[in-house]
C-alpha positions, 0 to 999 in steps of 0.5 A: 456512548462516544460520538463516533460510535453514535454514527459507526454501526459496526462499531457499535456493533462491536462494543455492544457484544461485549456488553452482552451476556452470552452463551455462544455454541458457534465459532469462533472456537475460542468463545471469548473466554480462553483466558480460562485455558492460557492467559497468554492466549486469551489475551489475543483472542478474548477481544475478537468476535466475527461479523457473523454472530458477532457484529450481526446475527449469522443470518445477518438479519441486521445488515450492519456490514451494509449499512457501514458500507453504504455510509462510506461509499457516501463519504467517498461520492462512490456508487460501491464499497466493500469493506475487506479484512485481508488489506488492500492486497485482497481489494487489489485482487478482487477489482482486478479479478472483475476486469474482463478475461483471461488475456485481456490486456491492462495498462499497469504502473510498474511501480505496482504493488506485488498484490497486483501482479498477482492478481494479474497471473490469477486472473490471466490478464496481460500487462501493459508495463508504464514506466514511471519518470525519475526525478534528477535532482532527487531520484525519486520516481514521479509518477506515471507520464502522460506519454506512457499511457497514451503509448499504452492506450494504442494496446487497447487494454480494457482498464488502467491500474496505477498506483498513487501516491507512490510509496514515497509520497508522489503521485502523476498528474492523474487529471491528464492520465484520467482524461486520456483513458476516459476519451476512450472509455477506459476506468482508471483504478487507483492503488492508493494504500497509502492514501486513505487521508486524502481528500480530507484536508486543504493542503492534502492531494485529492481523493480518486473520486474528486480526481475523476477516477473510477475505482479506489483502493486504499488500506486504513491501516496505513495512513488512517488508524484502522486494525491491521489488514484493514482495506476498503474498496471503492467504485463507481459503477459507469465503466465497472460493473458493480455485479462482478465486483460483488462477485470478485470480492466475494470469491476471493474475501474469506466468508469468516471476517473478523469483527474488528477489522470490519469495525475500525473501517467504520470508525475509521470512516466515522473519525474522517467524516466528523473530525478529519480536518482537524486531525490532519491539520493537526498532524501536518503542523506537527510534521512540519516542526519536526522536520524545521526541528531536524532540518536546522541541523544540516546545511542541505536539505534532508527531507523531501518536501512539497515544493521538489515537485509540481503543485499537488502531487506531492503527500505533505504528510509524508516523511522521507529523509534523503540520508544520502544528503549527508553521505550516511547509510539508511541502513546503518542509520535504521539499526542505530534508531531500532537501539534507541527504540524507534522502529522506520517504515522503510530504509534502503542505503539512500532513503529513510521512509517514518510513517506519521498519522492522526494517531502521533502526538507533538511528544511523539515527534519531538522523541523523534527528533531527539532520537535521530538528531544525534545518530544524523550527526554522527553518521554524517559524512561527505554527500553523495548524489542521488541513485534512484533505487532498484525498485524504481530503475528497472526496465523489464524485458519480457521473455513469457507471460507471467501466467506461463512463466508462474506455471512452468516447469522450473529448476533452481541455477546458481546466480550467475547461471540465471543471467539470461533466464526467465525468472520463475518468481516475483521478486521485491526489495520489501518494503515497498514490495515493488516487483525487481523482476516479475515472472516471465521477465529476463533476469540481467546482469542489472538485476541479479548484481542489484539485488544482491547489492542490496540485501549485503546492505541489509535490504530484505529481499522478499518472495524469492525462493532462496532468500540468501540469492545464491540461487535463482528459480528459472523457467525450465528451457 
């Protein structure tokens, strides 16, 4: 037996099934064994077995999910946790769903993920929009200022939601957002998706719990090598009521989970407890010589680094290369990495995101280096200034509340027709799913002509109704 599976009992639990012999007449309905009907298909399904008569028995006589659960929420100082296999999209969901009621008001970063308005619609809450700062010299948004939530705090919402790090690795100077909202005995829930590796390593921002926050979401997909649609759900219980909590999460979890997602979170947990450190020290050497690697070539700096912000709030493991600084397209940059084989988190004309984890290797960046130093250098032309992106830059003017504007009666006009109108639909530049414009919000001129601006430069535009944006869904007048 590994050391991790030693000390992860789901994923004990998972290998030990198929170590068994068995005779199975429950679902899943493909029994381990379509390999027999199509090879193909059993390549997919044969390692998959679920929580109940998989990693436990149906009646979960063992409780292995509670026992990993309580394993994590010690890991993290939290006084809750769930384990979720529908990603940090259904934790978002569930914690917002046990919050209060229809037409209660939250404080919510605008540079919220589309899980979160969402949710916001679901359960009927209103939202507070905080805008976020935006740094000049790089035009990257820089987190939520002090002065926001105080603004935001004289509304009386009953919870704060804000997303940290934000999806280029910045994050607000959460003590101070923190203190504020606890002064009125507010919790403060984090998004923090990309942040599952924090709190694990010296030169890493801190987690939410050691930050003071009551809530953390987080995928271990992302940042952390856990199976796809991986999430956990952390709380502590002194401003959140650990019964709703159980009952969102249950009410909006599905009652089949898969036994592997629910098996990596454990390992994954098991992974940071014993040799996180470690791996992340690892990690960020290699980040950092890949990046003195690609950044001897060029003459101004190309990627952003820890010291383009204040102490801390800033992910040193993250890679966001500024191709604006060489007057290139990410877009055309991207197209030129997927011939050579190398697949990016995100690109947009300014900004290139490559996700790096525990799981890449020395040989890993080094390919990378040699991949994209020569496609840097042949793209390269006259610099250009920073533009902070669509995503980051809109102020939203509210016409309606996104709960009646999602369920209005609605008609489809030509984009220029919309101008004016109430928007129907949620829509992102995806990745990073960041709402351009939210339903009940006042589509403008900046709006429509700056989506259209970036899906012409390859951006995928994501939940719209018309994907190609000739047309527009707008509250029926």
């Amino acid at each position: 037996m590994s050391g991790l599976r030693d000390s992860a009992p789901l994923l004990d639990a998972y290998l030990s099934y198929f170590e068994r012999s068995r005779t199975p007449f429950t679902i899943p309905g493909h029994k381990q064994k379509t390999t027999r009907l199509d090879e193909g298909l059993g390549a997919v399904v044969d390692s998959d077995t679920p929580l109940y008569g998989g990693l436990d028995e149906i009646k979960l006589t063992n409780q292995t999910l509670k026992k990993a659960e309580a394993l994590a929420a010690t890991l993290w100082g939290a006084d809750y946790a769930r384990f979720s296999t529908g990603g940090s999209t259904h934790a978002n969901q569930a914690i917002i769903f046990a919050l209060g009621k229809p037409g209660d008001k939250v404080a919510v970063s605008r540079t919220a993920h589309r899980s979160v308005l969402s949710a916001l619609v679901l359960a009927g809450l209103e939202p507070i929009w905080m805008t976020p700062e935006i740094d000049e010299k790089t035009g990257v948004p820089t987190g939520i200022p002090v002065s926001e939530l105080n603004a935001a705090l004289t509304e009386n919402p009953i919870a704060v939601l804000l997303t940290e790090p934000g999806y280029l690795g910045t994050i607000s100077d959460l003590p101070a957002l923190i203190s504020a909202a606890h002064k009125q005995k507010v919790p403060v829930i984090l998004d923090a998706a990309w942040g599952g590796h924090f709190g694990f390593h010296p030169q890493l921002p801190q987690h939410a719990f050691q930050l003071g926050a009551d809530a953390l979401i987080t995928s271990t997909h992302k940042a952390l090598p856990g199976y796809s649609a991986s999430a956990l759900l952390l709380a502590r219980t002194e401003f959140l009521s650990a019964e709703r909590l159980e009952q969102s999460f249950e009410t909006t979890h599905t009652t089949s989970p898969a036994g592997a997602p629910l098996a990596s979170i454990d390992g994954v947990r098991a992974l940071l407890q014993t040799r996180g450190e470690e791996l992340i020290g690892e990690l960020l050497s290699n980040l950092h010589r890949f990046k003195e690697m690609v950044q001897a070539e060029f003459a101004l700096p190309v990627f952003l680094y820890e010291s383009d912000f204040p102490n801390g709030r800033f992910d040193a493991s993250k890679i966001v290369l500024r191709v604006q600084q060489l007057g290139a397209s990410g877009v055309d940059i991207e197209e030129d990495l997927q011939a050579g084989g190398i697949r990016v988190e995100m690109a947009d004309r300014d900004t290139i995101v490559f996700l790096g984890t525990i799981a890449d290797s020395a040989a890993d960046f080094d390919h990378l280096a040699d991949v994209l130093i020569p496609i840097l250098k042949k793209r390269q032309e006259q610099r250009r200034e920073s533009a902070t992106a669509l995503s980051w830059s809109v102020i939203p003017q509210r016409g309606i509340s996104m709960r009646d504007a999602y369920f209005a009666k609605t008609e489809m006009v030509e984009a220029k027709m919309a101008i004016g109108r109430i928007s129907a639909d949620l829509i992102a530049p995806y990745p990073p799913g960041v709402a351009v414009v939210a339903p009940g919000e006042i589509l403008t001129e900046q709006i429509v002509s700056g989506l259209s601006t970036s899906r012409k430069a390859g951006v995928r535009i994501a939940y719209a109704t018309d994907s190609t944006l000739e047309k527009y869904r707008v509250v029926l007048n």
